[in-house]
C-alpha positions as CSV (number, residue, x, y, z in Angstrom):
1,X,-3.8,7.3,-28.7
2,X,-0.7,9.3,-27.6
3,X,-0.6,10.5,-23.5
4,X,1.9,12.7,-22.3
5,X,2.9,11.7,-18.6
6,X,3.5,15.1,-16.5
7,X,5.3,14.8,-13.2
8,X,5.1,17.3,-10.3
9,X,8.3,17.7,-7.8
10,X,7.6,20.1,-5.2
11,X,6.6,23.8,-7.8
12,X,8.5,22.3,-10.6
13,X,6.1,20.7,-13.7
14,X,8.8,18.6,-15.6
15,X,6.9,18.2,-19.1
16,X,6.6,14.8,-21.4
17,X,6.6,16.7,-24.9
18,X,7.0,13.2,-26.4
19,X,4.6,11.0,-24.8
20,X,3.9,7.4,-25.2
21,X,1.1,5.8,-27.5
22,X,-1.5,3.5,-25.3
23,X,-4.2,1.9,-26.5
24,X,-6.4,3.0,-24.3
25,X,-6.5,4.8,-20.6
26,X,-6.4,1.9,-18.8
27,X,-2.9,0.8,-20.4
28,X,-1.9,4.0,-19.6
29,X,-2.8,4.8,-16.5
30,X,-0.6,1.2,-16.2
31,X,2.6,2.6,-18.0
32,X,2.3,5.8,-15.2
33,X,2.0,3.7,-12.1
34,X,5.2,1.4,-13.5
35,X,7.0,5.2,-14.5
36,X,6.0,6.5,-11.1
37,X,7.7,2.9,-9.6
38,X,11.1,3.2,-11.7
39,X,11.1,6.8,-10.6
40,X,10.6,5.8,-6.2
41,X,13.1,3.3,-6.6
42,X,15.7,5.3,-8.2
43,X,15.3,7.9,-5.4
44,X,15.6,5.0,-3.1
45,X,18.5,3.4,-4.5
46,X,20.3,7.0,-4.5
47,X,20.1,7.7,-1.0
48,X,17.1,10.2,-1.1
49,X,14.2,10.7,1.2
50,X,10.8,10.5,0.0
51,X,8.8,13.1,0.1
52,X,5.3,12.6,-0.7
């Protein structure tokens, strides 16, 4: 099954029109959590604040 992986920063929606086949919602509720990782440490690494 395909799942498209929205992300929310701040009032902007930034859309996944590609999304990425799982094999079920466990796998990708997985592949989210290790997007929403790479995402926190590239802020990190950059210098930026978090912010929620």
């Amino acid at each position: 099954m395909r799942y498209c992986f929205q992300i929310r920063n701040g009032d902007e929606l930034i859309c996944d029109p590609e999304g990425s086949v799982c094999a079920n919602v466990a796998v990708a509720i997985e592949e989210a959590k290790a997007h929403a990782r790479e995402l926190m440490a590239e802020r990190l690494k950059s210098g930026r604040e978090m912010d929620g």
